[in-house]
C-alpha positions, -999 to +999 in steps of 0.1 A: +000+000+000+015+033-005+027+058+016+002+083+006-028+058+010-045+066-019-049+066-060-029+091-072-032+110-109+003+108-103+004+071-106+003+042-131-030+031-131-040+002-108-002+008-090+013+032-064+045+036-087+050+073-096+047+080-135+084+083-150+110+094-175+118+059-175+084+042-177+100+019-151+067+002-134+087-017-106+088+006-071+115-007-056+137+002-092+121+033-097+132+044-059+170+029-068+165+049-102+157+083-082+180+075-057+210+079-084+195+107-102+188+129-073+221+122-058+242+131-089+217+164-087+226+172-056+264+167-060+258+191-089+242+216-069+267+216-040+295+223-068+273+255-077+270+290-060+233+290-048+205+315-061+208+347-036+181+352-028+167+317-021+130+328-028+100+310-040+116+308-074+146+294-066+131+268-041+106+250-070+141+253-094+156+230-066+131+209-069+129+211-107+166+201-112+166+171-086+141+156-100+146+166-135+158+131-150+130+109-132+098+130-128+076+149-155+062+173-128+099+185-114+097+216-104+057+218-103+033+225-072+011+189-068-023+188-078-038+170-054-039+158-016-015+134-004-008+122+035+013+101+053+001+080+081-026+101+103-007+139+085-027+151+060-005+179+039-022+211+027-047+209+003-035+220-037-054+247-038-042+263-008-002+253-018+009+287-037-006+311-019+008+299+014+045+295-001+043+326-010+034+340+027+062+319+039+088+332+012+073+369+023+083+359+058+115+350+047+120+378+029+107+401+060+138+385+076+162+392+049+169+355+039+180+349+077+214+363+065+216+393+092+202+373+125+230+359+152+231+317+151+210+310+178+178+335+163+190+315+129+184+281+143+154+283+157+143+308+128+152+278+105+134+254+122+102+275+118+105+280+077+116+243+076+084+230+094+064+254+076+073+243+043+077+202+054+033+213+066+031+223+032+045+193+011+042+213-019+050+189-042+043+150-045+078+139-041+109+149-028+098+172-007+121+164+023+152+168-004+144+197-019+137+212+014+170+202+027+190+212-003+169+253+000+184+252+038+214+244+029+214+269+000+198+300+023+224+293+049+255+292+027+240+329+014+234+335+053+274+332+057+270+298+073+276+259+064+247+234+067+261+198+066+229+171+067+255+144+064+266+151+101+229+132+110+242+100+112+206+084+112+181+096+089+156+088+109+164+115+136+161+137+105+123+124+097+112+125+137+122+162+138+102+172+103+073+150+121+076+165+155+077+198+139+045+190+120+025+185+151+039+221+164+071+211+180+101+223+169+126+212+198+140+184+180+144+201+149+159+233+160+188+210+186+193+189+150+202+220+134+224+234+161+244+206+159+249+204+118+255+243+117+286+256+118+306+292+102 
C-alpha cells in the first residue's frame, strides 16, 4: 500500500509507482532509479553557487533540477492531496498562496542572512516546518527542502552539513515532530549540523 494511501493522478494506473522518464513500473527500481539521479543532482548543486536570494523561485528550481531526470512534474506545485500516516499535507489549492506567505516571511527576515546563530536556528526550524506542513509537491519534498536550507544558509554566511545526522531517521522524527507544532527536536538537529 503506499505511503500516501491513496490513488494518485500521479500514478500508473491500478499501481502506487509514480509515473516516469523511465516508464520503469517496478517501485523498488524506480526508488533505486531516483535515488542515483537525485544524488548526482545534488552533488551538482553543491558544486554550484546557490541562487541569492533563495526565494520561491529558486526553491521549486531545486526541486525542478533534482528531479529533472525521473519526474515529469519536477519543479511543479502537486495537484492533489496526499498524506502520510494520520498527516494530511495542505490541500492544492491552498499550496501557492501559502508559499508565498512563507517566502514573504523569509524575505521580511532578509533570507535569515543578518540574524545571530542562535535567532537563525530556531528561525530555520520555523521556515523548515512550515514548508515540510506544506509538502508542496508530490515527491521529494524532504530533499528539496534540505537542499533550499542548505542553500539560504550558505547565502546566510554559514555551512549546513545534513550528512553530520548520522541516522536519517532523527532527521524524519524532527520534520514529524515539527508538523505536530514542536520544533525542539528540529531546531537541537540543526544546532548541531550548523557551523561558520
Amino acid at each position: 500500500m503506499s505511503k500516501y494511501q491513496h490513488t494518485s493522478m500521479y500514478c500508473y494506473p491500478g499501481t502506487d509507482v509514480l509515473i516516469n522518464l523511465f516508464d520503469v513500473q517496478d517501485e523498488e527500481k524506480l526508488k533505486e532509479l531516483e535515488k542515483v539521479y537525485t544524488l548526482f543532482r545534488l552533488s551538482e548543486l553543491q558544486l554550484q553557487k546557490p541562487a541569492d536570494p533563495v526565494d520561491a523561485k529558486a526553491f521549486l528550481a531545486i526541486h525542478r533540477y533534482l528531479l529533472q531526470d525521473v519526474y515529469p512534474f519536477a519543479g511543479e506545485l502537486r495537484q492533489e492531496m496526499i498524506s502520510k500516516g494520520s498527516s494530511s499535507f495542505a490541500h492544492p489549492k491552498h499550496i501557492e498562496t501559502h508559499l508565498m506567505k512563507i517566502f514573504e516571511e523569509l524575505k521580511a527576515e532578509n533570507y535569515l542572512k543578518d540574524l545571530p546563530r542562535n535567532g537563525l536556528v530556531s528561525q530555520l526550524a520555523y521556515f523548515l516546518s512550515e514548508l515540510n506542513a506544506l509538502h508542496p509537491f508530490r515527491e521529494g519534498n524532504g530533499r528539496s527542502i534540505r537542499e533550499f536550507a542548505r542553500q539560504l544558509l550558505l547565502n546566510a554566511g554559514y555551512r549546513l552539513d545534513w550528512e553530520k545526522v548520522l541516522e536519517p531517521a532523527e532527521i524524519i522524527n524532527a520534520f514529524v515532530d515539527s508538523f505536530n507544532k514542536d520544533n525542539n527536536r528540529l531546531e537541537r538537529l540543526l544546532d548541531e549540523i550548523i557551523t561558520r
